[in-house]
N, C-alpha and C positions, 0 to 999 in steps of 0.2 A: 525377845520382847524387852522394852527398854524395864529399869528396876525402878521403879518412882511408886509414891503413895496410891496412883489410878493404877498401875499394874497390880498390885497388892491387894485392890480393891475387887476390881478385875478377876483376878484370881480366885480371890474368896468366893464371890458370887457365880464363878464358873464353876467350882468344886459341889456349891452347894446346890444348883443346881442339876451339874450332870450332863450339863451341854457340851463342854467342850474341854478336852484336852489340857492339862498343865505343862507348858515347856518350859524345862526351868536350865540353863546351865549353868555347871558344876556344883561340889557341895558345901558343906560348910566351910573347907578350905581352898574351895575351885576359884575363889576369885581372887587370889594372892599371888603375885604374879613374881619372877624369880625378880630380886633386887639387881642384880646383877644391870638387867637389862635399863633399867633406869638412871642409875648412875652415870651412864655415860651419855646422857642426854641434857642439853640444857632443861631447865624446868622439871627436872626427874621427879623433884618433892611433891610439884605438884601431882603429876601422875600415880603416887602412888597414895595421895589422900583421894582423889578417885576412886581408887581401885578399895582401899579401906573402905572408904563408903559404902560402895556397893558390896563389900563381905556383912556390915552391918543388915543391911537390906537382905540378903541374900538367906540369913536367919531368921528374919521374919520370914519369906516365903516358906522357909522348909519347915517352920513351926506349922504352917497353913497345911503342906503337903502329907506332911504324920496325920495331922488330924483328919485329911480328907477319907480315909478309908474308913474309921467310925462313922463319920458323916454317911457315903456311902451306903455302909449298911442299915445305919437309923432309915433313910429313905429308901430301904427294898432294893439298891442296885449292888449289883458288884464288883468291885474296885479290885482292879489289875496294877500296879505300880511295876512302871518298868524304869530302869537307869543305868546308865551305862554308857559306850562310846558318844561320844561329843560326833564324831563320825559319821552318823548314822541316825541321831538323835532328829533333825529336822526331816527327812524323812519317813521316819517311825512317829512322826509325831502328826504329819498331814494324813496317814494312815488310820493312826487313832479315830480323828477325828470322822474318817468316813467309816469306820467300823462303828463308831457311838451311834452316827447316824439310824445303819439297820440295825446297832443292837440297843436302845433307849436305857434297857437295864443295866448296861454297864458301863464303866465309868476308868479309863483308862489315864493314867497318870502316867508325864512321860519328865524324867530328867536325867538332862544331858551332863554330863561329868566325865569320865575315861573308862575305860574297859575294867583297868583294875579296880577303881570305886565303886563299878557295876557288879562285877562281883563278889567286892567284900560289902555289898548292901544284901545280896543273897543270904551270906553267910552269917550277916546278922540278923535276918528277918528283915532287914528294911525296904525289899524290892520283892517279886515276884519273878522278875524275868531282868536276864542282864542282857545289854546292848554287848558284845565282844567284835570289834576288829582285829582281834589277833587269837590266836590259839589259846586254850585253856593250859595253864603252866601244870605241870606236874604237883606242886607243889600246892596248885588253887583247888587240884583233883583231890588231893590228900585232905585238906583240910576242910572239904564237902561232905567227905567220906567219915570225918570223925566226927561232925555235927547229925552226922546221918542223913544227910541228905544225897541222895538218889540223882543223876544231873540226867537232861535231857537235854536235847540239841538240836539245831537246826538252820541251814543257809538261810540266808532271808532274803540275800542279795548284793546289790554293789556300790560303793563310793568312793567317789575320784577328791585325790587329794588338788587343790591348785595350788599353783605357784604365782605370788603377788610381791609387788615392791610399792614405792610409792608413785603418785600421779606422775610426777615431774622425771621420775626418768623417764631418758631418753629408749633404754632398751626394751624389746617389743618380743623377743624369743629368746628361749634356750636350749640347747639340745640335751639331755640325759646326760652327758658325758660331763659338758658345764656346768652341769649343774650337781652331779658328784663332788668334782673339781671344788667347785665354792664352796658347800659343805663340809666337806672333807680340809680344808685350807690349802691347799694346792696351788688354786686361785684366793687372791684375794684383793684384787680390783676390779671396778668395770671395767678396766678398757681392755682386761685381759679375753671379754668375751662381746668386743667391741659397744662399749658403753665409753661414757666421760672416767677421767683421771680423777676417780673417787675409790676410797676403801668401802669395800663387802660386806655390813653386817647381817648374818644368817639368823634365822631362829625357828626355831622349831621346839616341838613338846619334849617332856620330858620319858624315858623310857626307861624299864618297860610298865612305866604305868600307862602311857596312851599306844591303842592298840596304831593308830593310825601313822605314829612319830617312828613306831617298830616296824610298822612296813617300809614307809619311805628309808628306814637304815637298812632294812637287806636287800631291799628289792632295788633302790637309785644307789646308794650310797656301796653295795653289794658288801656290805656288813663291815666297813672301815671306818674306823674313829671319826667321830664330829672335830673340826677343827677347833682351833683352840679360841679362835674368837666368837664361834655358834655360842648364840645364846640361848639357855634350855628354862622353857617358862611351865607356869601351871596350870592352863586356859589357852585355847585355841583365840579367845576373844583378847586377849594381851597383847597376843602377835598382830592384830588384824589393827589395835589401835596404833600400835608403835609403827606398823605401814602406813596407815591412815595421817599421823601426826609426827611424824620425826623429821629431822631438818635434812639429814643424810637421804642414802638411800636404801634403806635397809633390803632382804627376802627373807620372803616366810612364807611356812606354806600352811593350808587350812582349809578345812572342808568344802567341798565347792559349794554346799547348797547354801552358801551364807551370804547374807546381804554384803556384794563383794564391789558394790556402786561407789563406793570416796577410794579404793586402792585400783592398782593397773593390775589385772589377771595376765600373766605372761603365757605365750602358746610356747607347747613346747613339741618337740622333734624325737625320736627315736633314736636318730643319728644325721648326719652332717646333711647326707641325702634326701630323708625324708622332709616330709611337708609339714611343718607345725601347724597345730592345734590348740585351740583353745578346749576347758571342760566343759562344754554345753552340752545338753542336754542328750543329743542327736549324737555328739562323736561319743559320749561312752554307753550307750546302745550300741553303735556301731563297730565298738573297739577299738576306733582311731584315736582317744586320748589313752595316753600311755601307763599312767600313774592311777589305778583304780584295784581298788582292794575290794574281798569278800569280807561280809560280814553276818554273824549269827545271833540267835536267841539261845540263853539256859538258860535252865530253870529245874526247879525241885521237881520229879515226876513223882513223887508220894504228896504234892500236893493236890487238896481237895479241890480245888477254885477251878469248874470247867473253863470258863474265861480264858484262861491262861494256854491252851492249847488252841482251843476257836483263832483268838488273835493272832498268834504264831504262825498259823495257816494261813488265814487273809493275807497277812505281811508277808508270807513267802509268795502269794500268788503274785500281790502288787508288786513284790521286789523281782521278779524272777528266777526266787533261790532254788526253786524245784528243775531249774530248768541247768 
């Protein structure tokens, strides 16, 4: 949702409420996007008084979001805060929303930020349930374990990352291999994967704080260094403007369920052979898009809040994590 004074508004009176769902992406520092990537753009300055804008905004929502679960409870429902993968988060979020529906008394809070901010909101109290695309690290297990908290777990289901560049290229596919290659720097022009006689700029999230930036490095990239020109941002939504808006022709990849209408979605191929795809709806059902990760819920199992189990289960029904 866009960040302006109606969404704010919007929000507030959605919380107080208990109609509908809060999607909020990232946190207080989710909308600072790496400078790096700016600089080499005409007009950079401007883009990142944007981007500062909306962190200003972005703390008035989460002032809203703290306080929704008092609210919640002054009105008799019970407020679930979940946050977590950016990944997963617009799907756990249309969820919500049809769980509020049968369940009126509860009141589900959903914000999108990365795996790792989902779990250290656990760790502080600030979530109930984290969003995870990647494995829980040893290290996030330890320090559950010395707050006392108890984890519980669960598939929920799946999300395919895409792969975008801007309208005006010309290239229309990639195979896995190319697209290694570019990331990796290997490649670093189009015409090496028959586009125009332009340079490559990549970008992708930063790891391993986004579970989804960790897949795409072992699973395409099959665990070799980003190249030296990838640029590593802090927002899935950074990448999506610098596709959207750059003079070049940059790639980047980003959750498919995202309003992905001003950037070109590239199909991509398995290998030279195969048929490329795009990530609709129907090929990652069917297992014909290539690029698609599992994703979970934790959470504290010594917590009191039935809610918080009830939801887990719907969401794995609708996601097909049980399956």
């Amino acid at each position: 949702m866009s960040l302006d004074c109606r969404s704010i508004t919007w929000l507030w009176s959605s919380l107080t409420r208990g109609s509908a769902s809060a999607l909020i992406e990232n946190s207080t520092t989710g909308m600072v996007c790496h400078t790096t990537e700016y600089q080499v753009q005409d007009g950079g300055l401007v883009m990142r008084n944007i981007f500062c804008s909306a962190l200003a905004v972005s703390l008035v929502l989460l002032t809203v979001i703290f306080a929704a679960d008092s609210i919640a409870q002054d009105n008799g429902r019970t407020a679930v805060r979940v946050n977590g993968a950016g990944m997963s988060s617009d799907q756990v979020d249309s969820w919500a929303k049809r769980f509020m529906e049968k369940n009126p008394n509860v009141n589900i809070i959903v914000i999108g930020s990365s795996a790792g901010k989902g779990f250290q909101a656990i760790l502080d109290g600030n979530a109930d349930v984290a969003m995870m695309s990647r494995a829980i690290r040893g290290d996030e297990r330890e320090k559950a374990g010395q707050k006392g908290i108890r984890l519980a777990e669960k598939n929920i289901g799946r999300a395919a990352i895409a792969v975008i560049t801007h309208v005006r290229n010309p290239v229309s596919e990639l195979s896995l291999e190319q697209l290694r290659k570019l990331y990796t720097g290997q490649f670093d022009n189009w015409k090496q994967v028959g586009g125009p006689d332009a340079p490559v700029r990549c970008l992708t999230r930063k790891i391993p704080e986004s579970g989804g930036a960790v897949f795409f490095w072992s699973h395409v990239l099959d665990g070799e260094a980003f190249g030296k020109a990838t640029v590593l941002t802090d927002t899935w939504g950074a990448i999506l403007k610098v596709c959207e808006t750059a003079q070049d022709f940059p790639l980047g990849i980003i959750p498919a369920t995202r309003d992905l209408s001003k950037v070109k979605i590239l199909a991509i191929k398995d290998n030279e052979n195969s048929r490329a795809v795009k990530p609709s709806e129907d090929n990652i059902k069917r297992g014909t898009y290539p690029i698609v990760l599992k994703f979970s819920f934790a959470w504290d199992e010594l917590s009191k809040n039935p809610a918080i189990v009830s939801f887990a289960d719907f969401c794995q029904t609708q996601g097909g994590g049980d399956r």
